[in-house]
C-alpha positions in Angstrom: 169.0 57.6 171.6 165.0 57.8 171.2 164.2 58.7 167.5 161.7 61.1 167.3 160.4 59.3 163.9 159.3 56.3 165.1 157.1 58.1 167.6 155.6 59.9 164.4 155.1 56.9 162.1 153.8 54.3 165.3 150.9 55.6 167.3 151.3 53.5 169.9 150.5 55.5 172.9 148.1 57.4 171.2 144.1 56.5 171.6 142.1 55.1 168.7 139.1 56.9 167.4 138.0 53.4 165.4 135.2 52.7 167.5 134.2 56.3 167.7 133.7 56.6 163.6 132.3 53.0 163.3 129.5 54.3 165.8 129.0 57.7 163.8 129.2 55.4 160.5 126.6 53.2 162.2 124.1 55.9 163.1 124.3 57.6 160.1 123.5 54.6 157.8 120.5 53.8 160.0 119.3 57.6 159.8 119.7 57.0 155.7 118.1 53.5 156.2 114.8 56.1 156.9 115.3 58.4 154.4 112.4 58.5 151.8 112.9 56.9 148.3 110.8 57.1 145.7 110.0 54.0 143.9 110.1 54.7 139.8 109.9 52.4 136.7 112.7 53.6 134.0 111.8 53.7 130.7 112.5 54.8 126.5 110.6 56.1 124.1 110.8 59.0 121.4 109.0 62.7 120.8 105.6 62.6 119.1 102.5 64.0 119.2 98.7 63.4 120.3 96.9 64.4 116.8 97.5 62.2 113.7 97.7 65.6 111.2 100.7 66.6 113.1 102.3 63.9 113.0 105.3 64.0 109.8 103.0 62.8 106.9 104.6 60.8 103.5 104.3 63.1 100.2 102.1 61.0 97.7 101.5 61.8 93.8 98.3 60.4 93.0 99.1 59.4 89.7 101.6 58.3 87.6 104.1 61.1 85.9 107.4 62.1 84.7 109.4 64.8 87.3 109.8 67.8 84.8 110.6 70.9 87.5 111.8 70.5 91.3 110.2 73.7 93.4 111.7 72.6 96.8 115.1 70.9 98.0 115.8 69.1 101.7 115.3 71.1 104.2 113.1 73.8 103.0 110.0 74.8 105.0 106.4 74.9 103.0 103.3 76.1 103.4 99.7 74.0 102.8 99.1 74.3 98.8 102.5 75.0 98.1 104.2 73.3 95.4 106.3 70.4 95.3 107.0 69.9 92.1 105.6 69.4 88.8 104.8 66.2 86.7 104.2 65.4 83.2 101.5 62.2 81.5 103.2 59.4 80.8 100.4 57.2 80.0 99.5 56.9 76.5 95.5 57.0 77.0 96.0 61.1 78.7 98.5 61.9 76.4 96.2 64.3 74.1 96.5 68.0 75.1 92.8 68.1 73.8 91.5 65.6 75.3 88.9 67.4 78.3 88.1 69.8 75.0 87.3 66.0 73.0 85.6 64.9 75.4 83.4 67.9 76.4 82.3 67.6 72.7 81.6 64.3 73.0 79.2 65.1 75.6 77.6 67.8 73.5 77.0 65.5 70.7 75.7 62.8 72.7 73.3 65.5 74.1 72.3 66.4 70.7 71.4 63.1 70.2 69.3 62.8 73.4 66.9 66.1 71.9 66.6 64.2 68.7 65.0 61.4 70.3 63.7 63.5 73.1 62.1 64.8 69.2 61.3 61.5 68.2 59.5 60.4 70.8 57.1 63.7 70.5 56.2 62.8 67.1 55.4 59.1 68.2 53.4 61.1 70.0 51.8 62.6 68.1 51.0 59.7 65.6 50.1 58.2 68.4 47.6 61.1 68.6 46.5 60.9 65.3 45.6 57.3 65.2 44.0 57.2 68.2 41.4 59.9 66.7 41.1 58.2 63.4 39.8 54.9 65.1 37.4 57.3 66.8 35.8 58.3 64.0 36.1 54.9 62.2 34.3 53.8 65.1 31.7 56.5 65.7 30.8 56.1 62.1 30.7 52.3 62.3 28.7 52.7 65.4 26.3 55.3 63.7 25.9 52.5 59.9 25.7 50.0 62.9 22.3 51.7 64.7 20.6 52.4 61.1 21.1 49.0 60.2 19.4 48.0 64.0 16.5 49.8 63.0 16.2 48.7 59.4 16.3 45.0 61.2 13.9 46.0 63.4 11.4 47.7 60.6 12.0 44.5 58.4 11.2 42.3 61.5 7.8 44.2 62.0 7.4 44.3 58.2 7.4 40.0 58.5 5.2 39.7 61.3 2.7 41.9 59.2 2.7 39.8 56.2 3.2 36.9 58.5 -0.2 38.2 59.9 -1.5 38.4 57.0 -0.7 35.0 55.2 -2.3 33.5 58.0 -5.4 35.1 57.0 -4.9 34.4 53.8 -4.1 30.6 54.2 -7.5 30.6 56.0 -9.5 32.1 53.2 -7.5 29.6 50.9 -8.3 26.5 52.6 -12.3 27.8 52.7 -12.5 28.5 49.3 -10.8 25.4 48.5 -13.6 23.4 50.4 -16.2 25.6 49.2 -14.9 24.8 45.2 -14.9 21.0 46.1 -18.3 21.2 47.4 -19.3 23.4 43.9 -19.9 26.7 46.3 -17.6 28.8 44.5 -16.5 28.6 40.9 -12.9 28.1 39.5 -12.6 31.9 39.1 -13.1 32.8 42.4 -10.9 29.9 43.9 -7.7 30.6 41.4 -8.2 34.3 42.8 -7.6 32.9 45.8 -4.8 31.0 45.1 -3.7 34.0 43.6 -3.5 36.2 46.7 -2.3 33.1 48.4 0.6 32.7 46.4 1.2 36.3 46.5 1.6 36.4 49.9 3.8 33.3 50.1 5.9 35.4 47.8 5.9 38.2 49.7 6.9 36.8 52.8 9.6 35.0 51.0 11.0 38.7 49.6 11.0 40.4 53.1 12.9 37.0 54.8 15.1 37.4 52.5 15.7 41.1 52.9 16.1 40.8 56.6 18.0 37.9 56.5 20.6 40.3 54.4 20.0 42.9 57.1 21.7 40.5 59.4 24.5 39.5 57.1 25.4 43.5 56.8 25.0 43.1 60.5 27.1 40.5 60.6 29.1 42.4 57.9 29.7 45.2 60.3 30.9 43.5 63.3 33.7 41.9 61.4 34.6 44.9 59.9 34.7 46.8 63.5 36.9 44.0 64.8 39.6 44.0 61.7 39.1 48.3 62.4 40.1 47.4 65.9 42.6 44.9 64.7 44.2 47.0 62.4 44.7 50.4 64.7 45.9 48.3 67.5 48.7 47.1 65.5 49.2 50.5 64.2 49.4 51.9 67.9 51.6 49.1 69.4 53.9 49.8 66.2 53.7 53.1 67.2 54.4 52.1 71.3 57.2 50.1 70.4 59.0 53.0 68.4 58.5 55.2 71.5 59.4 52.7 74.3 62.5 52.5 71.6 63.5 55.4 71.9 62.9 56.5 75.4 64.7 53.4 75.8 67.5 55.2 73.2 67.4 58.7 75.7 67.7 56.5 78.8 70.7 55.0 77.3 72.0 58.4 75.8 71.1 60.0 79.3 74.2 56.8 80.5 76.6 57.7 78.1 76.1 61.7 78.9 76.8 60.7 82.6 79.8 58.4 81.5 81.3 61.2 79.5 80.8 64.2 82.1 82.3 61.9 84.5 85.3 61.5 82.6 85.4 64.6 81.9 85.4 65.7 85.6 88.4 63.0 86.2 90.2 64.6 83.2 89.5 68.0 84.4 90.5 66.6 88.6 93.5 64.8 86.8 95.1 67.9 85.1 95.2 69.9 89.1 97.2 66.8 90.5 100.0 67.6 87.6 101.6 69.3 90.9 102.6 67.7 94.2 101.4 70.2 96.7 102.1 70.6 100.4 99.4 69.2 102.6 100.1 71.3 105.7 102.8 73.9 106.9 106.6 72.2 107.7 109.5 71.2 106.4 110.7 68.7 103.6 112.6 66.1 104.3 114.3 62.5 103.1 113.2 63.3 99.4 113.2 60.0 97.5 113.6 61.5 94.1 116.7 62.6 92.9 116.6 64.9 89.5 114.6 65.9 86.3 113.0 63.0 83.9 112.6 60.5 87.0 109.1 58.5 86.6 106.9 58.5 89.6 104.5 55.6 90.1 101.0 56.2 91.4 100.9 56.7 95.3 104.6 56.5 95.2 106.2 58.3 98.4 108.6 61.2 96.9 109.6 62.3 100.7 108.3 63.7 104.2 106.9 66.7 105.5 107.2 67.6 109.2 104.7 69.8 110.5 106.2 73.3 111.8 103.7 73.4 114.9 103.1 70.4 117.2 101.7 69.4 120.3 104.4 67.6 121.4 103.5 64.2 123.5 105.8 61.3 124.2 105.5 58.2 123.5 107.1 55.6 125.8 107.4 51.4 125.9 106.4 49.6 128.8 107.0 46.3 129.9 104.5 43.5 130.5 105.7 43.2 134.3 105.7 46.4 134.6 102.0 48.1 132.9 100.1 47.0 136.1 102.2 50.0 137.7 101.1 52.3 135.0 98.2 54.4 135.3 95.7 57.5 134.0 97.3 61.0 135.0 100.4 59.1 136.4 103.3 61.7 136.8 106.1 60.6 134.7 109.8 63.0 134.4 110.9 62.8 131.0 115.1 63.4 130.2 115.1 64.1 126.7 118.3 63.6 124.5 120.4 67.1 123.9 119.2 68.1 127.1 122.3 67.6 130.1 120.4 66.5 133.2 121.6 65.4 136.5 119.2 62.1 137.9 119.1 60.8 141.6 117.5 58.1 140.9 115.6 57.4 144.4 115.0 61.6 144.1 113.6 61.9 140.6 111.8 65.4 142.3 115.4 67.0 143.3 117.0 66.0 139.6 117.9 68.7 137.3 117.3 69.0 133.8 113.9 66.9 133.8 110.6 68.0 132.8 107.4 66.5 134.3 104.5 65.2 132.0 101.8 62.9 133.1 99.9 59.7 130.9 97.2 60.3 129.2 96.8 57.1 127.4 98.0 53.5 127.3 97.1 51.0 125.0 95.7 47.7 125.2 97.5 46.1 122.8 101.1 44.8 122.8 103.2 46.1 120.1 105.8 44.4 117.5 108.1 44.9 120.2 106.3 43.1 122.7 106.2 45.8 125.0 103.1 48.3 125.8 103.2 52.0 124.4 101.8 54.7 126.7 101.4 58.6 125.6 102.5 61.4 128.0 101.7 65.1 127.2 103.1 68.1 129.4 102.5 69.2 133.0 101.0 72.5 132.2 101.6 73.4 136.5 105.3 72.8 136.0 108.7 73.4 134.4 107.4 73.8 130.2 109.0 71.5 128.5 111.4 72.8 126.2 110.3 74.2 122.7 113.7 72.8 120.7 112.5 69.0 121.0 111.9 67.3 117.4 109.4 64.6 116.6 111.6 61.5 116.9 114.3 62.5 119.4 115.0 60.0 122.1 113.3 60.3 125.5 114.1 58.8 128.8 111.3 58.2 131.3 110.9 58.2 134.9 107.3 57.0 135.8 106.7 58.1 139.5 105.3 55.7 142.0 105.3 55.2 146.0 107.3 57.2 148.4 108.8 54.2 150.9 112.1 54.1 153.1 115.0 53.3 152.0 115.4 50.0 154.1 111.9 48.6 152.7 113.4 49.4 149.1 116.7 47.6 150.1 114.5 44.9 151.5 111.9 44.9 148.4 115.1 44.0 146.1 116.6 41.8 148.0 113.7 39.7 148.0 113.0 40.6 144.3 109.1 42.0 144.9 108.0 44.5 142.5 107.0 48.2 143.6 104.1 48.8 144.6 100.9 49.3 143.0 100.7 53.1 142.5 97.3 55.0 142.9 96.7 58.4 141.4 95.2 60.9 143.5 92.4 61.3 140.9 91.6 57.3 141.0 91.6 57.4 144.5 89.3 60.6 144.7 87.1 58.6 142.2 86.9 55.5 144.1 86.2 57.0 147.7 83.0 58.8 145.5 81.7 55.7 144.2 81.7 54.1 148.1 80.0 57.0 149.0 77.8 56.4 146.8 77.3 52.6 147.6 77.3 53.6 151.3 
């Protein structure tokens, strides 16, 4: 009896189709062999942004204080100049509720001072003034005694050549008469007559040396008595200098310590505004540091972060040494970002769903802590927006783009473990077909 089963379970009459699926298997893998592939460079970074003052910034009290009132909690959102919270002194030298009033005082007096030698220095002045006109006259009247006695001089001068004139004469008619008395010409009488008048004469001459000889010494007199004049009001005046350099010296230093005091003044005054923590820009608070009331603060001391409500959101990625000769200037790069379900193909980064294009903007030149290479991409403003949840800091996946090659040369590429190949940016290669245009 032929069972019917074993003809269902054993094909053996019936024609394999093996060969006929191998060959469809066959073509078909060489048709996908061609298929385009798009070579890519996977990467991580995180959410951040282009401009430093939206970036999350530290909240700083500039100076040292005691917490007395909380205005905020976690979590709230802020505007600029709003306030944090509000500090108390703690050190010992601003402790003084009076002490901008003191010290605005302190100034006035000090400028008091400054008028009185501002004062001071006008009297000198004016001594100065006064002393100078009193040696003027002392001199104009010595100068006046000082031309009489000139001419007296020169009268009593005149006065002894006459009588020096004349005793010549007279010492002739003596020495003649003498002769003539020894010869017995004359007589005794008339030759002591001459003597007489001789003798006179000597006399005479005698009297007006003397007198002009005095004239000099009054002269001389004079001169000494200008100089100690001089002497004496030049003393007086450099007395009189040194009390006014003194105290223009005194204003200059009072002028310091006015200065001095305004400017602490101005730091007391800038001090008392910074007894509240305010909000440098609009955002949220965050990770505050400080706990409750009483808590000291130390100057600079971080009390928490504020995230900026608006952002230009850019990403920032980490590239590997092998890798950044791939990367370039307005490179195309599809970013997956975390929260956000996305389907990749990774040879087909173009047909994936759930990524958003952006394109590198910057990369730097120098390696990071890391010891990788971070490069900043912005949005593709012609495509898909990127979506408006993200938040500074969320993690970020990135595709950069490069060549479009078949799939066998990408097979054949790893297999042989060369790297992709270099990738040129339409812009780069716009720019370097200008410049040999250019050269040409």
């Amino acid at each position: 009896m032929k069972l019917r089963s074993f003809e269902s379970i054993y094909h053996i009459n019936k024609e394999s189709q093996v060969k006929t699926w191998f060959y469809y298997f066959a073509i078909l893998f060489i048709i996908v062999l061609f298929l385009p592939w798009t070579q890519n460079i996977q990467v991580r970074g995180s959410v951040s942004t282009l401009y430093q003052d939206q970036r999350p910034q530290q909240l700083n009290s500039q100076i040292p204080g005691r917490i007395i009132k909380w205005h905020v909690k976690n979590g709230d959102f802020v505007k600029k100049g709003d306030t944090i919270l509000q500090l108390s002194e703690v050190k010992d030298d601003y402790l003084d509720p009076e002490l901008l009033r003191r010290t605005q005082e302190q100034v006035a007096a000090k400028k008091g001072v400054g008028e009185y030698y501002r004062a001071k220095v006008g009297t000198t002045e004016a001594q100065l003034g006064a002393i100078n006109a009193s040696r003027d006259l002392k001199l104009s009247q010595l100068k006046i005694k000082l031309s009489q006695l000139n001419s007296k001089i020169a009268a009593e001068e005149a006065e002894l050549a006459a009588i020096g004139n004349e005793m010549k004469l007279l010492e002739d008619q003596y020495g003649r008469q003498k002769k003539m008395y020894e010869e017995g010409l004359v007589s005794l009488t008339q030759f002591q007559q001459r003597a007489v008048s001789y003798q006179n004469a000597l006399a005479k001459r005698t009297a007006a040396e003397n007198k002009l000889s005095q004239s000099r010494q009054e002269l001389t007199t004079l001169d000494i008595e200008r100089n100690a004049i001089m002497q004496d009001y030049t003393e007086k005046v450099s007395k009189i200098q040194g009390e006014r350099f003194q105290s223009m010296g005194q204003i200059e230093g009072n002028t310091g310590d006015i200065a001095k005091l305004e400017n602490q003044a101005a730091n007391y005054r800038a001090r008392q505004n910074m007894y509240a923590v305010l909000a440098s820009q609009d955002g949220q608070v965050v990770q505050l540091t400080k706990s409750g009331i009483g808590e000291i603060l130390k100057d600079t001391e971080s009390i928490g972060t504020i995230v900026p409500k608006m952002a230009n959101s850019a990403v920032e990625i980490y590239v590997k040494p092998v890798d950044l000769p791939l990367m370039q200037v307005g490179q195309r790069v599809m970013c997956i970002f975390d929260g956000f379900p996305a389907i990749v193909f990774s040879g087909w980064p173009n047909s994936s769903y759930g990524t958003f294009a952006g394109k590198v903007v910057a990369i730097e030149n120098n390696i990071g802590a890391n010891g990788l290479f971070k490069a900043l991409i912005v949005e593709d403003k012609s495509e898909k927006p990127w979506p408006r949840q993200i938040k500074i800091g969320a993690g970020v996946k990135g595709i950069a783009i490069l060549n479009d090659v078949p799939i066998w040369y990408e097979l054949w590429r790893n297999i042989n473990g060369f790297p992709p190949d270099y990738y040129v940016s339409k812009s780069e290669s716009a720019n370097t077909a200008d410049e040999k245009g250019k050269k040409n």
